[in-house]
C-alpha positions in Angstrom: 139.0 49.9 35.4 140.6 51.8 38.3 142.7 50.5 41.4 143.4 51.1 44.8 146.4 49.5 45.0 148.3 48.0 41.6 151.3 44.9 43.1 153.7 43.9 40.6 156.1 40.9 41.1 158.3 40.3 38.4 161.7 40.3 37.0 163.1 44.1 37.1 162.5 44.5 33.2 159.2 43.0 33.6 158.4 44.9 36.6 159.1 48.1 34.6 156.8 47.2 31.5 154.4 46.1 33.7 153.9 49.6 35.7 154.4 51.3 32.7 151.3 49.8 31.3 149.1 50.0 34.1 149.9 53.1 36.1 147.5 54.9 34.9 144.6 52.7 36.1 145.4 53.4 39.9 143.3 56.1 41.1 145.0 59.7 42.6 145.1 58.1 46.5 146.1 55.1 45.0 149.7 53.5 45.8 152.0 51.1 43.6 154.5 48.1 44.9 156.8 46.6 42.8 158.4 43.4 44.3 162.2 42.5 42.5 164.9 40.9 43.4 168.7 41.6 43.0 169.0 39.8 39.8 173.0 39.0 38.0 174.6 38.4 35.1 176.8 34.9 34.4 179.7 36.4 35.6 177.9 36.8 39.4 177.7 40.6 38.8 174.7 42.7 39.6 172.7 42.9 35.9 169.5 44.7 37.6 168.4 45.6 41.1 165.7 47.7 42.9 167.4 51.2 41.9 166.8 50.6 39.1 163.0 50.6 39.7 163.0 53.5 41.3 164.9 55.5 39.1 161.9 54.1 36.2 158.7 55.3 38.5 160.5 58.3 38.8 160.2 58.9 35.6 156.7 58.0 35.1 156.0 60.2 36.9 154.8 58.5 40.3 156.6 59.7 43.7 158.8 57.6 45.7 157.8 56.5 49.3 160.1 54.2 50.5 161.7 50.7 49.9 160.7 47.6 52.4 162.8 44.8 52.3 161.7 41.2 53.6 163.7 38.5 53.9 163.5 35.2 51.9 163.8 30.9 52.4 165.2 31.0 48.8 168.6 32.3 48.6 170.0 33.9 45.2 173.7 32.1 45.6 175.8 34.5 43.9 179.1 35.6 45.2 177.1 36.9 48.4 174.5 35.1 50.0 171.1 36.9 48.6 168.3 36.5 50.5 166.5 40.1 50.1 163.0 40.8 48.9 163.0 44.9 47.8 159.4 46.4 47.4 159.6 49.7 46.1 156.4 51.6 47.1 155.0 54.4 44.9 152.3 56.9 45.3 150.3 58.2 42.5 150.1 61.7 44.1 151.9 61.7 47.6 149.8 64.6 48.4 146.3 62.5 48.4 147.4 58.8 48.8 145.4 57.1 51.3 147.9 54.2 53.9 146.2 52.9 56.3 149.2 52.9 58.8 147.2 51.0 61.5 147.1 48.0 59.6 151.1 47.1 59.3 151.3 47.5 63.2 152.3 44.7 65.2 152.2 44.2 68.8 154.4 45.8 71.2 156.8 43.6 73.5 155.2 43.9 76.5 154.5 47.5 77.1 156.7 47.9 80.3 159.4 46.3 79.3 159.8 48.1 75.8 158.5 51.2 76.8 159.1 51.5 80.3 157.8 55.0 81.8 157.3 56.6 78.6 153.6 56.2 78.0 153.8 58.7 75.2 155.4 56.6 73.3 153.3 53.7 73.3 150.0 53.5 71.0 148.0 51.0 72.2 147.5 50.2 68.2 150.7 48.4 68.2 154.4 49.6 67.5 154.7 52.3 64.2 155.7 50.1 61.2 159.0 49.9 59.9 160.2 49.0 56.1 162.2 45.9 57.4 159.7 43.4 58.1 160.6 40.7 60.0 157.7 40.1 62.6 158.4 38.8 66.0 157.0 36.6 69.0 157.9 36.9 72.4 157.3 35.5 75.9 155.5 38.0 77.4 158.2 39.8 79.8 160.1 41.5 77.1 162.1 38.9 75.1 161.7 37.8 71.7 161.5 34.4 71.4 160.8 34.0 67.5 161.8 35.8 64.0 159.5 35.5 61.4 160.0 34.7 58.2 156.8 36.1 56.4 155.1 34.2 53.2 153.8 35.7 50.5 150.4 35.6 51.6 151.1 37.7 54.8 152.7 40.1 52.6 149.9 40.2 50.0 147.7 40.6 52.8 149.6 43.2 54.5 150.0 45.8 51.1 146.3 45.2 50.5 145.1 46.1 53.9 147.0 49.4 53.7 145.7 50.7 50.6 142.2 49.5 50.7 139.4 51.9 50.0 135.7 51.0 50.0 134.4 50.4 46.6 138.1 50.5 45.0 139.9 47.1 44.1 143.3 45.7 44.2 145.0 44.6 41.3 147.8 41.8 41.7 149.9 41.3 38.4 152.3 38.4 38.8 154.8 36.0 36.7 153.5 33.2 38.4 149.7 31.3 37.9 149.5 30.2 40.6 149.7 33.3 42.6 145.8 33.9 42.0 145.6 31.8 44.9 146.4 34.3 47.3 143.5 37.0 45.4 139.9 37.5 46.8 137.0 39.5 45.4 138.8 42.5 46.3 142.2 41.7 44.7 142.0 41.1 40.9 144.8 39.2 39.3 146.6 39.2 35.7 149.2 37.1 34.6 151.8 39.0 33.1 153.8 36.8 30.8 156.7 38.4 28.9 159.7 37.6 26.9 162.4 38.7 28.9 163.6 35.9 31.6 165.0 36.6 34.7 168.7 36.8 35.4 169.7 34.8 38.2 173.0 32.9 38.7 172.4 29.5 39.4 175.8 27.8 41.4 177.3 29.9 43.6 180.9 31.0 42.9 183.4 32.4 45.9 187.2 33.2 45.8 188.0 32.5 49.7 190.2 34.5 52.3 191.3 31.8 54.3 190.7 32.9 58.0 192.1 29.5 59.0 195.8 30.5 58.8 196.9 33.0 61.7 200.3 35.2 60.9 202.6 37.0 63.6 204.2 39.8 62.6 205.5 43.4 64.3 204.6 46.4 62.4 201.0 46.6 62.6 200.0 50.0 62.1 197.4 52.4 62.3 197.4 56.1 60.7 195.3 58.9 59.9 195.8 61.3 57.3 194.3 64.5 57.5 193.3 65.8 54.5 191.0 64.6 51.6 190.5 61.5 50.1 190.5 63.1 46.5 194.2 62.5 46.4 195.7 59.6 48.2 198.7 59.9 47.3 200.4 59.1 50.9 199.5 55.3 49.7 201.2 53.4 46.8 199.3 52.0 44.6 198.0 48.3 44.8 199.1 47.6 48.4 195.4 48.2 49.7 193.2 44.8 50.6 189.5 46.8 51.8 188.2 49.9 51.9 185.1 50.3 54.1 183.7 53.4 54.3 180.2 55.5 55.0 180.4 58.5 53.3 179.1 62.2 53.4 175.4 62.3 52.5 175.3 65.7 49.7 173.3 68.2 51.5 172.8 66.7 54.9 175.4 67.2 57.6 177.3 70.3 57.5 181.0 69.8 59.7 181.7 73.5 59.7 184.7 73.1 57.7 185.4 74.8 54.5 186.2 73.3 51.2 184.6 69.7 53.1 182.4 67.3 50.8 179.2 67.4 50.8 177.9 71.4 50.7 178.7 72.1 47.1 176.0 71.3 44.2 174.9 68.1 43.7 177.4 67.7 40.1 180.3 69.1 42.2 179.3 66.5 44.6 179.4 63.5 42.5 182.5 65.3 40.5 183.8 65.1 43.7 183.2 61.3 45.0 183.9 60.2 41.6 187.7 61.1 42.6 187.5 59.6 45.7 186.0 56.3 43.8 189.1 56.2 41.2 191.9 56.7 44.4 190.1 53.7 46.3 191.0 51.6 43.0 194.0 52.5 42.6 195.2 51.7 46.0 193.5 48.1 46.2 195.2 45.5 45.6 193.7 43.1 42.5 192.1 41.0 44.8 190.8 43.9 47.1 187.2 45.1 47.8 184.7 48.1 48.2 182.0 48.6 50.6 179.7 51.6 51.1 177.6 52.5 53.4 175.1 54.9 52.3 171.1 55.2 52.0 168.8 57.1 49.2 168.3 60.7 50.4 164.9 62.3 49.8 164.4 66.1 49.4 161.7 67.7 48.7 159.5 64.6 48.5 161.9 63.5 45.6 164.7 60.7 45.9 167.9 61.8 45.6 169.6 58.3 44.1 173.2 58.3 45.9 173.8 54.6 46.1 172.4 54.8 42.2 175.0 57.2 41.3 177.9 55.7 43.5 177.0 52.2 41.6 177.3 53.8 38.3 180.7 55.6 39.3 182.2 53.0 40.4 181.3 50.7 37.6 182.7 53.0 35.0 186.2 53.0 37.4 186.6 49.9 36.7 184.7 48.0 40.1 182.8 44.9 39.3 179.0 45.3 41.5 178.6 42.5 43.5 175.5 43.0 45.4 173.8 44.9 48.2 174.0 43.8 52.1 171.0 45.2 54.5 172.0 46.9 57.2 169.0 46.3 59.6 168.3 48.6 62.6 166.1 47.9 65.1 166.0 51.8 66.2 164.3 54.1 64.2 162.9 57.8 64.0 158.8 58.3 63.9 157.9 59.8 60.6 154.7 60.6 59.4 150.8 59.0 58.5 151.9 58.5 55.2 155.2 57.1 55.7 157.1 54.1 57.8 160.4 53.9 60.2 163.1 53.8 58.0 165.3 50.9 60.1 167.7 49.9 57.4 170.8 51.5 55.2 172.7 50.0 52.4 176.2 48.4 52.0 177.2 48.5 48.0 179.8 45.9 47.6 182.5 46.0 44.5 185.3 43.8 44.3 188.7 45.3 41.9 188.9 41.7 40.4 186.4 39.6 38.8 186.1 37.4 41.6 184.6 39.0 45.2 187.3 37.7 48.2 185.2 36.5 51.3 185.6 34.0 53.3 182.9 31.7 55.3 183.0 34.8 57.9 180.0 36.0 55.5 177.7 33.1 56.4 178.2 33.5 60.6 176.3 36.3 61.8 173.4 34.7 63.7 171.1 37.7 64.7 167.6 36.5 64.6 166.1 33.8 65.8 165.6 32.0 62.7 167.9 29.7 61.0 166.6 30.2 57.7 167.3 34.3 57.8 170.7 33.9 59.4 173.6 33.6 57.2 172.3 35.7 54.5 172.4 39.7 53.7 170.3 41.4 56.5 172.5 42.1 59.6 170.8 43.8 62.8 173.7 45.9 64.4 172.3 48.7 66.6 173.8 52.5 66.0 176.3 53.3 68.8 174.4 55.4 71.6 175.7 57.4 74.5 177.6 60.4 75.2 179.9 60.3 72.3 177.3 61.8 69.9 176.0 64.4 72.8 179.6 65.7 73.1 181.4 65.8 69.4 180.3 67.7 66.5 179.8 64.0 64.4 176.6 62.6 65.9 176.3 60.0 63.0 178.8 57.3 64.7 178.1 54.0 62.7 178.5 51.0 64.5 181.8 49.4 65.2 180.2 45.7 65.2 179.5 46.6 61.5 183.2 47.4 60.2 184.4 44.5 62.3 182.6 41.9 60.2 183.1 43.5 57.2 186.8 43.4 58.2 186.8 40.1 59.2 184.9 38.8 56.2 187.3 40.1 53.6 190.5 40.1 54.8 193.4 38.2 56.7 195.5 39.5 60.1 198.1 42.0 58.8 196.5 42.8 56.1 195.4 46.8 54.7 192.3 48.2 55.3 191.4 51.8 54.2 188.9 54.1 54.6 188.6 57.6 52.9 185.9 59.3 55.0 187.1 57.9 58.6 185.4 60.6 60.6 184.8 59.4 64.2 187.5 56.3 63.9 185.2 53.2 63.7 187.4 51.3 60.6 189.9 52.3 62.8 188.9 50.8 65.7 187.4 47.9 64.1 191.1 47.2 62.0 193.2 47.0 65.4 190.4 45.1 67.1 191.1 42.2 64.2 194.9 42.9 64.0 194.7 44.9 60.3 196.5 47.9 59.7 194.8 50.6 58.9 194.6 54.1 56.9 192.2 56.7 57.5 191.7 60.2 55.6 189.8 62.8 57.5 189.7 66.4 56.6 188.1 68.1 59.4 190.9 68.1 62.4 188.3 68.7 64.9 187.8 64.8 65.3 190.9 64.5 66.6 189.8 64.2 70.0 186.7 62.5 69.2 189.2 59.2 67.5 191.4 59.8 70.3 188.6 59.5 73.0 187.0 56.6 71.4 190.2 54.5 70.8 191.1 55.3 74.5 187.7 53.3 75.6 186.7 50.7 72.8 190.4 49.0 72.0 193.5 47.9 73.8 196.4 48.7 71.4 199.2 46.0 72.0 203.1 46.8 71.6 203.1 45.7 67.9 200.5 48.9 66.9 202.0 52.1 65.7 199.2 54.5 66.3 199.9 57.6 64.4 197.0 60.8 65.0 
């Protein structure tokens, strides 16, 4: 029998077989979703996660659309707190897949509040559907009053209103029984039982940064070094206690600057970043951490797998993979009928030692209106907008609100904080705003200004700062 639409929820390995097996019942318009969670080993280590299924479907031959993620009531209480559901959507051939776009719209808020006097921008259809799906309610005059945390039902029902075709069926394959509830005579159901068990931590385990204790001290610094992060030698070794970082995309943004990373082949790229990868470990401290801010880029209708690729780097460094935090945005760029917003990135986290150090920072970003989806891995920080992107020659200015909690989530006062590709300042910024030091490699001089200008208006530097540009 052929399908519309195959949904597989499983463990990863499970997942895998199961798609494997069944891909070639869905017909050529036909789409897949796999639904997985981030799944760990007993040391609290990422074992398996959603790259993973990607990189397999790949393979098989099916093409890549896009990854939703939806957060869940059951946290996975490793060292961070996991509350993400990935579903990795597939097309048989992207060329005739039918998506029914219409039916993942939801309402606008209030047309002239959101929208104001751009009537071109509003579809009367609802808003254009993102791949983070937290649904709203509001009050009518422009203000959300509700997050939503959607069930499994309103996701089932969602996927299948998408891809349904008259005289085509659904086919749901699932770990659980009791998940033939949710089918109707249009969604057929299998129970996929396998021998391999899922991988899931089961009592959480956390080496604290105490944020309690406050220290004084003179000397705070922040530097820049101009030059590449390839070689950090201008650092000693072990004296490092973060590095946050969002680094050149290969192929993407080109900074006019010869010799820069990023422009090269796609080896010599990951030749490259692979030294960058080895300096960041030998700078931290044992107890240190790595966090990366980066997204899967897609070129020529085929994923190129960066966060993949960084994960395996770093792994084979040395880094223990702790986990993946959601950078939600609410702002996002139209795309096409067959695609959605993209409104999230990626944060890999790796921590030098076994043990991840974090304090209860982690758990105290409240940014939705829900109790249940605070506290866990999706944070809503909006990209920096104004003139500063219209002016310098580095329009991709991540957000300063992000850096800050990462800062302030891994680290004490006086404490190190580096970042290899600091480009318009922001761990800069963020490290004085929380009283860190800081060290920032940049190799294209012509952001001077750019840091300078945006120090100037987002911080006050106190007496104790040594600002060195």
């Amino acid at each position: 029998m052929y399908y519309e639409t195959i949904i597989i929820k499983d463990t990863i390995q499970n997942a895998q077989k199961a798609l494997s097996e069944h891909k070639d019942s869905i017909i050529e318009s036909g789409n897949a979703f796999v639904f997985v969670r981030t799944e760990y080993d007993e040391n609290f280590d990422v074992q398996n996660d959603f790259f993973d299924v990607i990189e397999f479907g790949n393979k098989l031959g099916l093409s890549y659309i896009n990854t939703i993620v939806v957060p869940t009531a059951k946290r996975i209480e490793a060292e961070l707190p996991d509350n993400v559901l990935y579903i990795v959507w597939f097309a048989k051939n992207r060329e005739k897949m039918f998506f029914n776009k219409d039916s993942m719209r939801e309402t606008h808020i209030w047309k002239n509040v959101e929208w104001g006097k751009r009537e071109k921008n509003y579809n009367p259809k609802g808003k254009d559907p993102g791949n983070v799906w937290i649904p709203t309610k509001d009050d009518g005059k422009g203000n959300i009053t509700e997050h939503i945390l959607m069930d499994l039902p309103a996701i089932i029902n969602r996927l299948f209103a998408c891809g349904h075709q008259e005289n085509h069926k659904t086919l749901f394959i699932s770990n659980n029984s009791k998940d033939s509830e949710l089918c109707n005579e249009n969604i057929q159901f299998i129970h996929f039982i396998n021998e391999i068990k899922p991988s899931f931590p089961t009592k959480q385990k956390m080496q604290m940064a105490s944020e309690n204790a406050i220290h004084y001290q003179t000397g705070l610094f922040a530097k820049v070094i101009w030059g590449t992060s390839e070689n950090m030698s201008e650092i000693k070794n072990e004296t490092v206690d973060l590095v946050v970082t969002s680094p050149p995309y290969w192929n993407l943004k080109d900074y006019f600057k010869k010799g820069q990373i990023g422009q090269e082949s796609y080896p010599e790229y990951l030749e490259r970043m692979n030294s960058v990868w080895k300096e960041c470990y030998q700078k931290l401290k044992e107890s240190g951490s790595l966090w990366i801010n980066i997204n899967i880029r897609v070129k020529n209708n085929k994923p190129v797998l960066l966060p993949k690729d960084f994960i395996n780097q770093c792994k084979k460094t040395g880094f223990y993979y702790k986990g993946i935090l959601i950078w939600h945005k609410s702002s996002g760029i139209p795309t096409n009928d067959k695609n959605i917003v993209d409104r999230h990135e990626y944060v890999l986290v790796f921590s030098k030692g076994k043990d991840l150090t974090i304090n209860e920072k982690i758990y105290s970003f409240a940014d939705y209106k829900n109790k249940i989806i605070n506290g866990g891995l999706f944070w809503n920080i909006n990209r920096k907008a104004g003139s500063v992107g219209k002016h310098y020659i580095h329009p991709a200015i991540y957000p300063n609100d992000l850096v800050s909690r990462i800062v302030r989530s891994c680290t004490e006062e006086n404490q190190i904080v580096l970042d290899p590709f600091l480009g318009s300042g922001t761990t800069l910024i963020a490290s004085i705003s929380a009283n860190r030091n800081c060290y920032g490699y940049e190799y294209n001089e012509g952001f001077k200004s750019l840091i300078q200008n945006r120090i100037q208006n987002d911080v006050t530097l106190t007496s104790d700062f040594t600002l060195t540009i």
